[in-house]
C-alpha positions as CSV (number, residue, x, y, z in Angstrom):
1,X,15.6,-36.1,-43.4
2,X,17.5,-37.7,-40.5
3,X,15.2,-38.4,-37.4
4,X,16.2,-40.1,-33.6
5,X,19.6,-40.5,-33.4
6,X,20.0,-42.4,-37.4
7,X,17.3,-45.4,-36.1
8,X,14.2,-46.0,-39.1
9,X,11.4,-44.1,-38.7
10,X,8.9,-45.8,-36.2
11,X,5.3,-46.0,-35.9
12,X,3.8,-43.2,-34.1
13,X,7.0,-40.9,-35.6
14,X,5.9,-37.4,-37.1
15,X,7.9,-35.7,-40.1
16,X,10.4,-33.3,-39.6
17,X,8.4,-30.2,-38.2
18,X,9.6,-26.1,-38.2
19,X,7.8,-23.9,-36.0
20,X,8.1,-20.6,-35.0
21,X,8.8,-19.0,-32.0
22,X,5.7,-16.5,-30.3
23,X,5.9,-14.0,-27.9
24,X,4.8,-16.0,-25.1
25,X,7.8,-18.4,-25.7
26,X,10.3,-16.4,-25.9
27,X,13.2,-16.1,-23.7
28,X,13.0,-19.7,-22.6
29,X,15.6,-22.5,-22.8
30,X,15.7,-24.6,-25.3
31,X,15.5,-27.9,-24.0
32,X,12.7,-26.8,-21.6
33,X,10.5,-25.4,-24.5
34,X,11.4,-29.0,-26.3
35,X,9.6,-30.7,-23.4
36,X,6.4,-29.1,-23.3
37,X,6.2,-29.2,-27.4
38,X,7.6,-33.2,-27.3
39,X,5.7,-34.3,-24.5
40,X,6.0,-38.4,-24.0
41,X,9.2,-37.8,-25.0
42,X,12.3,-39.3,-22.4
43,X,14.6,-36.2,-21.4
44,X,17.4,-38.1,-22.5
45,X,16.3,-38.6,-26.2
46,X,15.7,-34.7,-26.1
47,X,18.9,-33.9,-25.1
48,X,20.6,-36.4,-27.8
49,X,18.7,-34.6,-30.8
50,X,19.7,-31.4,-29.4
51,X,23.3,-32.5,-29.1
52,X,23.5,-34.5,-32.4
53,X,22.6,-31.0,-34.6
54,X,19.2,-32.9,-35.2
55,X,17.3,-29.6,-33.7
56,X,18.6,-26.4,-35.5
57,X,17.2,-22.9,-34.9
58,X,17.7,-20.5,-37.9
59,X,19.5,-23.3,-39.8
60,X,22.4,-23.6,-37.1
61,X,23.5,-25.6,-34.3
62,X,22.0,-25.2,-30.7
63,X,22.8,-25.7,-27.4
64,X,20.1,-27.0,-24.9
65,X,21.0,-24.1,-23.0
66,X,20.6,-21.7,-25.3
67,X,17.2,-19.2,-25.1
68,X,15.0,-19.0,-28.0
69,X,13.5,-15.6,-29.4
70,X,10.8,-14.3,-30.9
71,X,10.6,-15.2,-34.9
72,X,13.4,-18.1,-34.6
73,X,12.5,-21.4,-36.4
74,X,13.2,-24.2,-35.1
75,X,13.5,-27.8,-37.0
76,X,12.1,-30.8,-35.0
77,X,13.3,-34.1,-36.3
78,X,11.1,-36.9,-36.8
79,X,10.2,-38.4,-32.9
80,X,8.0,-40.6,-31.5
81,X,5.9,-39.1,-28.7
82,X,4.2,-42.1,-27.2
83,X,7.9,-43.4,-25.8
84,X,6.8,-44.1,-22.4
85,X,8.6,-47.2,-22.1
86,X,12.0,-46.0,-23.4
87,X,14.3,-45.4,-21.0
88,X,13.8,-42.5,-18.9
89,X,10.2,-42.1,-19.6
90,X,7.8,-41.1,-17.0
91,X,4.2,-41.4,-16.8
92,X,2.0,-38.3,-17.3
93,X,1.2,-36.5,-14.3
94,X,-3.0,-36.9,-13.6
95,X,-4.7,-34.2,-14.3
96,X,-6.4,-32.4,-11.8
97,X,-7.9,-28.3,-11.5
98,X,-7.4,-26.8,-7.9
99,X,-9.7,-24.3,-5.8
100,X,-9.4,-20.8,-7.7
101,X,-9.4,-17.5,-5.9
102,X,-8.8,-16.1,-9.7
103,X,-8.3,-16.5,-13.0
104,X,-8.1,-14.1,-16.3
105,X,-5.9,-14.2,-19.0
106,X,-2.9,-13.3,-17.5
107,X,-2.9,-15.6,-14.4
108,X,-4.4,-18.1,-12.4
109,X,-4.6,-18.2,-8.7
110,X,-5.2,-21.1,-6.5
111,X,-5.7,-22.3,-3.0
112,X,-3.3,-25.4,-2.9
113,X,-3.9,-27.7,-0.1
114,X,-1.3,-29.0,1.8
115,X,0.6,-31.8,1.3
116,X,1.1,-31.5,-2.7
117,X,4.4,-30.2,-4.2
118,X,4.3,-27.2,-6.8
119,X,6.4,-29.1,-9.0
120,X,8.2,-32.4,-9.5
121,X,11.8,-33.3,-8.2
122,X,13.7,-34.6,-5.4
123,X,11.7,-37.2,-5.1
124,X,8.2,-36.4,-6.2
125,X,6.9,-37.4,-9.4
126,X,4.5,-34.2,-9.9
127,X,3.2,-31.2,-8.6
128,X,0.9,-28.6,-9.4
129,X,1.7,-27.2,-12.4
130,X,2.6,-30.6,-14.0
131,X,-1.2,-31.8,-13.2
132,X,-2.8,-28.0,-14.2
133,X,-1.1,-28.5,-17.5
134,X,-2.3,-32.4,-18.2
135,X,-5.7,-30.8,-17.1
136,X,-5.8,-27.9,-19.1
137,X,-4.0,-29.3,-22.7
138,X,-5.5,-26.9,-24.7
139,X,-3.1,-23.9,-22.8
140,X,-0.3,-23.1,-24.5
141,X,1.9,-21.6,-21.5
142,X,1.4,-22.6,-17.6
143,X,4.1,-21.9,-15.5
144,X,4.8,-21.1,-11.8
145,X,5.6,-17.6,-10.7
146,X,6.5,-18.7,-7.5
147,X,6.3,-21.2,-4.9
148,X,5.0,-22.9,-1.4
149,X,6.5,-25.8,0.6
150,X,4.8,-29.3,0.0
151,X,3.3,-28.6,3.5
152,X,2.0,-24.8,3.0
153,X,-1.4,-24.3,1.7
154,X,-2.9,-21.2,0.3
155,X,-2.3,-18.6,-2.3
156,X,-0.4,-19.8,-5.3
157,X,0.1,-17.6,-8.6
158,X,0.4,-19.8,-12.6
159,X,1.4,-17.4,-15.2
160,X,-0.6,-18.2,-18.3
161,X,1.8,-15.5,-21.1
162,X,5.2,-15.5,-20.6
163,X,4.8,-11.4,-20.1
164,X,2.5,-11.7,-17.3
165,X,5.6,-14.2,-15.6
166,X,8.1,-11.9,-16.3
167,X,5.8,-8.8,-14.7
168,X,5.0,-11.2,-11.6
169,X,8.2,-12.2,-11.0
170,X,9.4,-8.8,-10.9
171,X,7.8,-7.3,-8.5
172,X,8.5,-10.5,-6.5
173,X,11.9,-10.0,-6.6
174,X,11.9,-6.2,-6.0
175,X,9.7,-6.8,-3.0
176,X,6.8,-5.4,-4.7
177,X,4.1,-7.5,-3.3
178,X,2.4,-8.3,0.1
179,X,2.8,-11.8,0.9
180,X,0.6,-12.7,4.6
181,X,1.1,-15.7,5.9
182,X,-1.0,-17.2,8.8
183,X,1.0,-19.4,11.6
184,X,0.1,-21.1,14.5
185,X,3.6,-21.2,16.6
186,X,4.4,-22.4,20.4
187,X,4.3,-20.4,23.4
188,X,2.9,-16.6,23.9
189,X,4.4,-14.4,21.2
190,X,6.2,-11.5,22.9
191,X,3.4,-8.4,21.1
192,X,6.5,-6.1,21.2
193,X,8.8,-8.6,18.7
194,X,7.9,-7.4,15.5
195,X,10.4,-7.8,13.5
196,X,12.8,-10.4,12.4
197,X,15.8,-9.0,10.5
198,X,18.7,-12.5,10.9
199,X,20.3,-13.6,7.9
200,X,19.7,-17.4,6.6
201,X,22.0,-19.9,5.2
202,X,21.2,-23.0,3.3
203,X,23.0,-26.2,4.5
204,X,22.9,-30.3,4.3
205,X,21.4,-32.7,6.7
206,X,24.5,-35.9,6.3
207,X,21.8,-37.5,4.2
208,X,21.6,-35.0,1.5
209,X,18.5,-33.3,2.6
210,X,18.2,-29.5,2.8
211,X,18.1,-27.4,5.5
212,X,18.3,-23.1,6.7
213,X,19.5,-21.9,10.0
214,X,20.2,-18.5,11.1
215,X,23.7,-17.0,10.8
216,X,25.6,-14.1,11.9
217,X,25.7,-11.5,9.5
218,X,29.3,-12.2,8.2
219,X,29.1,-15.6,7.6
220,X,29.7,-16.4,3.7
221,X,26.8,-17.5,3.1
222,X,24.4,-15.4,4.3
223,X,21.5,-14.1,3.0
224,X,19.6,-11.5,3.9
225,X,15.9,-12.2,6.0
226,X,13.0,-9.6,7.1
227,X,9.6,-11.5,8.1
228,X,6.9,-9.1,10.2
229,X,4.8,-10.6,12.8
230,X,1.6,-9.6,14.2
231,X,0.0,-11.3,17.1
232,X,-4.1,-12.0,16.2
233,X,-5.2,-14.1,19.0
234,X,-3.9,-16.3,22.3
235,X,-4.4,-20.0,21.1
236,X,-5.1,-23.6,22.9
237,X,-6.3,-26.2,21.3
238,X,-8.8,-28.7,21.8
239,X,-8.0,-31.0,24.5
240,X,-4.4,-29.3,25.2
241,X,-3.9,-26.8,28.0
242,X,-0.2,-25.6,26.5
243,X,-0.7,-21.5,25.0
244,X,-0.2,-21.4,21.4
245,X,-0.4,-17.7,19.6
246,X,-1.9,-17.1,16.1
247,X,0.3,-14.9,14.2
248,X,0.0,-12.9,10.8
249,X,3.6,-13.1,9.4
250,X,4.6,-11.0,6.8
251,X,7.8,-11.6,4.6
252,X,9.7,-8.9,2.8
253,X,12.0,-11.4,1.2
254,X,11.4,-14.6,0.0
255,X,14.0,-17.1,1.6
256,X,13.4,-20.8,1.3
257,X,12.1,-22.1,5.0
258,X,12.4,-18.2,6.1
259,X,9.2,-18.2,7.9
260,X,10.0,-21.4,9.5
261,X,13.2,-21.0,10.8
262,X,12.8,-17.2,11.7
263,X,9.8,-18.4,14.3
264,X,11.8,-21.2,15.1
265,X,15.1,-19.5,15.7
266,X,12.9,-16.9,18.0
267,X,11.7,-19.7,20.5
268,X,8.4,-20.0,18.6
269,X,8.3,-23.2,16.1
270,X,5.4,-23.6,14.2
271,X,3.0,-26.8,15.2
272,X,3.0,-29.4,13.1
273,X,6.6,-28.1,11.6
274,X,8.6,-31.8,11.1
275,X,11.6,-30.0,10.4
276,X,12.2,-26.9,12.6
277,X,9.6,-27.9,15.6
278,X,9.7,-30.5,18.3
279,X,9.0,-34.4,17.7
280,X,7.1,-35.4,20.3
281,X,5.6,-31.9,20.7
282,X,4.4,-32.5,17.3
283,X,3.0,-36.2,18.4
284,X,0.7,-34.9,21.0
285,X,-0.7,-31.9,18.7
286,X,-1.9,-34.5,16.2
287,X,-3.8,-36.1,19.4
288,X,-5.5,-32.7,19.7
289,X,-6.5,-32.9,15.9
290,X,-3.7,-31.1,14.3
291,X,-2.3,-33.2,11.4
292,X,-0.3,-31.0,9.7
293,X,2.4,-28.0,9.6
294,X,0.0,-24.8,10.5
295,X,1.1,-22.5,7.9
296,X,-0.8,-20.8,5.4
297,X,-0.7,-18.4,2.8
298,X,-3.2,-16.0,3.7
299,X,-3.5,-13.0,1.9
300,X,-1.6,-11.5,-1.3
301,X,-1.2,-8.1,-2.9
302,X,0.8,-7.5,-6.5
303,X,0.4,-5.1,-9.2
304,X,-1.7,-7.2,-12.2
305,X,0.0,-7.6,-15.1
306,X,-1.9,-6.5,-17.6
307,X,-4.1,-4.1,-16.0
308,X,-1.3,-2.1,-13.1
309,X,-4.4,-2.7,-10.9
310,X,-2.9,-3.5,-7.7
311,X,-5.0,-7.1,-6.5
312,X,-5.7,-8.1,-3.5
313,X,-6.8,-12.0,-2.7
314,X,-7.2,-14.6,0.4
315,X,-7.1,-18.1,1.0
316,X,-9.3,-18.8,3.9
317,X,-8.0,-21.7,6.6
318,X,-8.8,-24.9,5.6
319,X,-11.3,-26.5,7.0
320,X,-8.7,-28.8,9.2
321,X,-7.5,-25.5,10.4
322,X,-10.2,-23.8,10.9
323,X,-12.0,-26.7,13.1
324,X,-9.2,-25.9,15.8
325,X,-9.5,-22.0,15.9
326,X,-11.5,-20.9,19.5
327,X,-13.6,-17.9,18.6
328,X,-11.5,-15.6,19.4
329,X,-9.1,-16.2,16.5
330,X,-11.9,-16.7,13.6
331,X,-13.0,-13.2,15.0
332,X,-9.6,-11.9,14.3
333,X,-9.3,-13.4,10.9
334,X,-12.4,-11.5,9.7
335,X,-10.3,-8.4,9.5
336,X,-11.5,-6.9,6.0
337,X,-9.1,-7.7,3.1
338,X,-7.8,-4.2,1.5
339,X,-5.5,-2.9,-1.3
340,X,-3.3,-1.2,1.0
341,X,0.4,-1.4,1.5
342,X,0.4,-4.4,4.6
C-alpha cells in the first residue's frame, strides 16, 4: 500500500485504515473530518494525501471539499500522527473543562469568561472548543453551534451529535431562539428607544482588521439588524460620577459586532468596548475597576434537540461585573428566568 506522499513507512506510522462513516459524521467536509480522525497531523500533509488519490471514499477519488455520508468508506493511508515538528504542525491546544449551566447528550452549555476565543484563527492559537475536545478525548463529536466575541462572556452552546447541531443551528438561523444579552453602555438610555432596526456592513480597518458600521438601507452590502433594548437600572460606578444605564439587549438576528455597533451607533457605546467606545473613556473606567468590555450573554431560550422542550438557561455576571453593580441593578437582575417568548 502506498502511504505519505511515496516516503518509507516511518516509526509511529499506522497501516492503511477504512472506516466507515456514522450518523453523527455525516454531512461534514472531508478534510475537516480528516483532522479530528488524524490529529498531530500538519494540515498540509492532509491536504497532499487528499490531493494525491491517497484518501479514497467508496474506492474513488475525493476532493477535500467534498461532504462525506452516512455508510461511505473511507481509506486512510499509512500516516504518522506524532508529526509535530513537520512543517505546519501546531501544538495541541491544553485541555481545559469550562463552568456548565448544562450538559446531556445532545449539548453542552457553558459560561465562557471573557477574554478566550471560541475557536482558533486570526491570530489565536486556540479556543474553546479546541481545549473542550483535548479535555474530553474520549467524545467523538464537539462542535460549536454558535459563537461570542473573545471579549463576551456568558452562554455558549457545543453540539455533541451532529443532529443536535443541525437542530440548534436551525432555529438560530430562523430566529427561533431568545438570545439576552446584558450591557453596561454610556449615558442615560432614552426608556422610549426600543428598538434598533439599521442595517450593518462589514468593512476593513487599512491594517486588515475587521470592522461593522451602520449603513443606509440601500447600500450593497447591507445586512439586515433588529437588537431590542430594555432599560434595568440607572448606573455609576464606583468612584465615577458620569451616568451609565444597564440594559437587557435582545437580538433578533445574529450580526457579527451587532450589539456593539447598534449601541454605539445610538450614542450609547458599551464601557470597556476597545473597538466601538472611546479610548480615554475607557482609561478612566478601568481606574473605577472596570477591566473589560461589559457585555454578557445573559439568558437563552431554544427548542432542545432531542426532547422539543423549549430551555431556558442564565449566566449570571461575573464576579468582576457584579462587584460594580449598586443595588439597584443586582435587584433588577433577579427578575425570574421563564420559558416564555422574551
Amino acid at each position: 500500500m502506498k502511504n505519505i506522499i511515496g516516503a518509507k513507512p516511518e516509526p509511529g506510522a499506522s497501516e492503511v485504515r477504512f472506516m466507515t462513516v456514522d450518523e453523527e459524521s455525516a454531512g461534514q467536509r472531508l478534510d475537516n473530518f480528516l483532522f479530528r480522525q488524524l490529529k498531530g497531523v500538519p494540515k498540509t500533509h492532509v491536504y497532499r494525501i487528499i490531493r494525491s488519490g491517497e484518501v479514497r471514499i467508496n474506492k474513488g477519488r475525493v476532493q477535500a471539499d467534498t461532504r462525506i455520508a452516512t455508510g461511505d468508506v473511507l481509506r486512510l493511508p499509512p500516516v504518522r500522527v506524532a508529526a509535530r515538528s513537520e512543517e505546519g504542525a501546531t501544538p495541541p491546544a491544553p485541555a481545559r473543562e469550562f463552568p456548565l449551566l448544562h450538559e446531556d447528550d445532545a449539548l453542552i452549555a457553558i459560561d465562557k469568561p471573557a477574554g478566550v476565543a471560541v475557536h482558533g484563527g486570526s491570530g489565536v492559537s486556540f479556543g474553546v472548543i479546541e481545549q473542550l475536545r483535548t479535555a474530553r478525548p474520549q467524545a467523538k463529536f464537539l462542535e460549536l453551534v454558535h459563537r461570542l466575541d473573545r471579549e463576551t462572556s456568558g452562554i455558549l452552546l457545543v453540539a455533541k451529535k451532529r443532529s443536535a447541531l443541525t437542530a440548534l443551528q436551525d432555529q438560530f438561523r430562523e430566529r427561533e431562539t431568545g438570545k439576552t444579552y446584558l450591557a453596561l453602555v454610556e449615558g442615560v438610555w432614552p426608556a422610549n428607544k426600543k428598538v434598533l432596526d439599521t442595517p450593518l456592513a462589514k468593512y476593513l480597518l487599512p491594517d486588515g482588521e475587521r470592522r461593522v458600521r451602520v449603513v443606509a438601507k440601500d447600500h450593497p452590502d447591507a445586512m439586515q439588524a433588529v437588537t431590542l433594548v430594555r432599560v434595568l437600572a440607572a448606573v455609576t460606578l464606583p468612584g465615577d460620577a458620569t451616568p451609565m444605564s444597564l440594559l437587557a439587549v435582545t437580538i433578533k438576528t445574529g450580526r457579527t459586532h451587532q450589539i456593539r455597533v447598534h449601541l454605539a451607533s445610538a450614542g450609547h457605546p458599551i464601557a470597556g468596548d476597545d473597538k466601538y467606545g472611546a479610548f480615554e473613556r475607557n482609561r478612566a473606567l478601568q481606574k473605577c475597576g472596570l477591566k473589560r468590555m461589559f457585555l454578557h450573554a445573559w439568558r437563552l431560550q431554544f427548542n432542545h434537540p432531542a426532547t422539543g422542550e423549549r430551555t431556558a438557561l442564565q449566566a449570571d455576571l461575573p464576579p468582576e461585573l457584579a462587584t460594580l453593580m449598586p443595588p439597584s441593578a443586582t435587584a433588577a437582575l433577579a427578575i425570574p428566568l421563564s420559558t416564555s417568548s422574551p
